[in-house]
C-alpha positions as CSV (number, residue, x, y, z in Angstrom):
1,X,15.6,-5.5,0.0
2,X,14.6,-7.4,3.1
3,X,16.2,-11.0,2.6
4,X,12.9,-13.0,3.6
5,X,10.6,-11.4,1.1
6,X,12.7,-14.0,-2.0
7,X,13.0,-16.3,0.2
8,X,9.1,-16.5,0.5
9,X,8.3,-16.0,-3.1
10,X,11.1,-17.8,-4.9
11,X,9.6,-21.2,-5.1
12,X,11.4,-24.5,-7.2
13,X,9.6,-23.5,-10.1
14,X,10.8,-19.5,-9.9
15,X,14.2,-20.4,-10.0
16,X,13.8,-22.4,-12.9
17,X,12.2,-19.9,-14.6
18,X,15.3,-17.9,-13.7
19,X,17.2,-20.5,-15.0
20,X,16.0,-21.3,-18.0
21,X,15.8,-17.7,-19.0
22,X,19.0,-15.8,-17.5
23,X,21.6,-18.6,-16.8
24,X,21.1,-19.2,-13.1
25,X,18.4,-18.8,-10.6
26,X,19.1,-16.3,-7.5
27,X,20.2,-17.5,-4.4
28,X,18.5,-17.5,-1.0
29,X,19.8,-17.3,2.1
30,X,18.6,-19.1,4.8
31,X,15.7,-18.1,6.7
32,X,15.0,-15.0,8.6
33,X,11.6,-15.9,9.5
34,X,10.5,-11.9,9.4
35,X,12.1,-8.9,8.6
36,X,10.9,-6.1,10.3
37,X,9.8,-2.0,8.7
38,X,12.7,0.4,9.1
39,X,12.3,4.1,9.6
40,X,11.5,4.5,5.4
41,X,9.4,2.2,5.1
42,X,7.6,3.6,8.0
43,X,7.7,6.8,6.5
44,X,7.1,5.6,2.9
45,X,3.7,3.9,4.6
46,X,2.7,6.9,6.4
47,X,2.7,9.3,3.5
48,X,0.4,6.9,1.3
49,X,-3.4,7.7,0.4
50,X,-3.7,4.6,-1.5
51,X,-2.6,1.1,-2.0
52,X,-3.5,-2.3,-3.6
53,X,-4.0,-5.6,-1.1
54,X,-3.9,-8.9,-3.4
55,X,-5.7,-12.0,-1.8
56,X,-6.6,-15.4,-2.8
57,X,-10.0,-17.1,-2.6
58,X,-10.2,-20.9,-1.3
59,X,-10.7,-21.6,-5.2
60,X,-7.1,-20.4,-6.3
61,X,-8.1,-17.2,-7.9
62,X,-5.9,-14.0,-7.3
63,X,-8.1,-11.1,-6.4
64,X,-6.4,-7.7,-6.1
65,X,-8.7,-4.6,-4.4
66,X,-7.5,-1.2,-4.4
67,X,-7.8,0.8,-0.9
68,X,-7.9,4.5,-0.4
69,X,-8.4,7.0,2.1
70,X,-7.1,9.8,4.1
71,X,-2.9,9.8,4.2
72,X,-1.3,8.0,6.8
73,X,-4.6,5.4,6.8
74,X,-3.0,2.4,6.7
75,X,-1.4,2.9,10.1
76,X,2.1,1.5,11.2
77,X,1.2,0.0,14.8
78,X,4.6,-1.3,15.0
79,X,7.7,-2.4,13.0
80,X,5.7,-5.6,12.1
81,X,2.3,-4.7,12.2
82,X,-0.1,-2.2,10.1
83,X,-3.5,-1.7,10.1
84,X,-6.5,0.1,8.6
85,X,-10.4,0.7,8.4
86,X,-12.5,-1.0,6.1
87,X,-15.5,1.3,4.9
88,X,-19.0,0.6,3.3
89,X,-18.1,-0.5,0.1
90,X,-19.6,-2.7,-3.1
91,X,-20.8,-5.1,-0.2
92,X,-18.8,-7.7,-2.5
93,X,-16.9,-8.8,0.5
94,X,-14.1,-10.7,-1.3
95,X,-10.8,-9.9,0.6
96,X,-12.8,-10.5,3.7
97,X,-14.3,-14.0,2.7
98,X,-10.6,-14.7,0.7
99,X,-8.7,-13.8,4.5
100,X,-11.3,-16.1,6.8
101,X,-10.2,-19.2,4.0
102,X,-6.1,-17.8,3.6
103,X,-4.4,-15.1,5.6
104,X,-1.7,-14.0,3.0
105,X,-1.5,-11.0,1.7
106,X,0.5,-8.9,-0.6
107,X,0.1,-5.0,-0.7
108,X,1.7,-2.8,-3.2
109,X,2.2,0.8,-2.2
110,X,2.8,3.3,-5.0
111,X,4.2,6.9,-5.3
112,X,3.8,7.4,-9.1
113,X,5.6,11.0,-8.7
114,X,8.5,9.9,-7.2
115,X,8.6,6.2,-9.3
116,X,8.3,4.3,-5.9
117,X,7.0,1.2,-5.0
118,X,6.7,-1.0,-2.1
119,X,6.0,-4.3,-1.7
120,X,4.8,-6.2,1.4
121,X,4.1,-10.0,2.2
122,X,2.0,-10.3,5.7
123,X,-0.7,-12.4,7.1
124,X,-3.9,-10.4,7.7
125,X,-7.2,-10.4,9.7
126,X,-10.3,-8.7,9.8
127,X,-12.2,-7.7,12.9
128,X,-15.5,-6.7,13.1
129,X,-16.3,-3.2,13.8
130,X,-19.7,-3.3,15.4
131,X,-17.6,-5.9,17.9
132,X,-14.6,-3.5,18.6
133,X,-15.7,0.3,18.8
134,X,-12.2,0.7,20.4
135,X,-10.5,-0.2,17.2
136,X,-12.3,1.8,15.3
137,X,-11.6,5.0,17.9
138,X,-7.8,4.1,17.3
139,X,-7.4,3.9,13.4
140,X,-10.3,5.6,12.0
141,X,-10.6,9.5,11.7
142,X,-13.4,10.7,14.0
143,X,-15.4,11.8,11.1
144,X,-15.4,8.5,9.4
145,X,-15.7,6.4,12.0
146,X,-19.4,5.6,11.3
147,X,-18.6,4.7,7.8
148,X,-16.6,1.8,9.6
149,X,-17.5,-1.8,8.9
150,X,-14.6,-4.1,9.4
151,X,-10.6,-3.3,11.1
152,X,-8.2,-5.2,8.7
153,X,-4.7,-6.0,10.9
154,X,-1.9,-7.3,9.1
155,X,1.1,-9.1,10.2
156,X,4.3,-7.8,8.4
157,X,6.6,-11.0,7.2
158,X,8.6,-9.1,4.5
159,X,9.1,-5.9,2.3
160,X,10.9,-5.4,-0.8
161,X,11.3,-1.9,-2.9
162,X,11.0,-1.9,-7.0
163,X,13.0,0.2,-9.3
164,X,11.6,2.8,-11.2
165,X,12.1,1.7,-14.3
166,X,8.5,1.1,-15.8
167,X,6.8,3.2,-13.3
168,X,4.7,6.3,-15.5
169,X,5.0,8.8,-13.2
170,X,1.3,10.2,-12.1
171,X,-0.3,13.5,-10.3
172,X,-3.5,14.0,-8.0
173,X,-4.8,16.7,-8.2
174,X,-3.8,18.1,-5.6
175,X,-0.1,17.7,-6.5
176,X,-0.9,19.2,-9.9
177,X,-2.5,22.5,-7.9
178,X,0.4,22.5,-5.1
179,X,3.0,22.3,-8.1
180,X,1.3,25.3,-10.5
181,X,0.0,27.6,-7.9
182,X,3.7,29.8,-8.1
183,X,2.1,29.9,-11.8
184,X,-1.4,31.1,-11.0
185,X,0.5,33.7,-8.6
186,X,3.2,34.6,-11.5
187,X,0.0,34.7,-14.1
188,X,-2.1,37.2,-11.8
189,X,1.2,39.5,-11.1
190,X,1.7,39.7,-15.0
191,X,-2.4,40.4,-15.7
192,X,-2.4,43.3,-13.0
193,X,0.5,44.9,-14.7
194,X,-1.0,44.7,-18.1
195,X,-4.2,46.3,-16.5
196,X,-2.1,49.4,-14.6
197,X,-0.9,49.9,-18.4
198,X,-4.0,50.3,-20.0
């Protein structure tokens, strides 16, 4: 775990709650100020097709959307920076009216196959599309790029990996196909020899 990612999110009243139900409260370090993506996480990111972003409006309420797209769309631009584009969506507009009022984010990456989760902290914003067609050219697929309303950027702070413990381990379907296709092959062999027999 990257040391600034506790030190962000374990406020007086965490610790307590530590406290109060295991003994003792963890202890931070001082600060780092930002730890940077190493070559998994990098990796981790690039493989993704999904992910969730968690903002907060200038009311106090949490709001959590789910992104997906193409693998690899939420781009690593650097060791402390990732990006992405924003389609036409519900036209709801939350995370983008929550980020012009707060710039913290939280994203949780998932790989349900492999029980994997990664969390980051960052401070995000959103560019216009229609103002920055060269964005768009950079981290959008050429096929999508009309779909294209908004360029979210985000500034990495910290990153910190789960265990597996509680995570239900889950297939696309494409991973389901990929995994029984020797069986579809195997099935097929076995048919044709029962046919040669009859």
């Amino acid at each position: 775990m990257a040391q600034e990612y506790l030190n962000r999110l374990v406020t007086p009243a965490v610790a307590e709650a530590q406290a109060h139900y295991y003994g003792r409260a963890m202890a931070m370090g001082g600060a780092v100020s930002t730890d940077p993506l190493g070559e998994d996480e990098r990796g981790f990111i690039a493989s993704r097709d999904s992910f969730y972003m968690a903002t907060v409006s200038e009311n106090g309420w949490p709001y959590i959307q789910h992104r997906g797209g193409r693998r690899g769309f939420l781009r690593v631009v650097s060791p402390t920076s990732l990006a992405f584009a924003d389609y036409k969506g519900n036209r709801q507009m939350l995370s983008t009216g929550n980020l012009a009022k707060a710039d913290r984010v939280s994203l949780f990456l998932m790989d349900y196959p492999q029980r994997a989760r990664l969390k980051i902290l960052g401070h995000a914003r959103v560019e216009d599309a229609r103002e920055h067609p060269e964005l768009v050219a950079r981290f959008a697929e050429s096929a999508d790029q009309r779909l294209v309303e908004r360029m979210f950027f985000i500034d990495v702070v910290s990153f910190d990996w789960n265990c597996p413990k509680y995570i239900t381990p889950r297939f696309t379907a494409e991973e389901v196909a990929e995994a029984v296709a020797p069986l579809r092959v195997r099935i097929a062999e076995l048919e044709a020899q029962l046919n040669a027999r009859t």
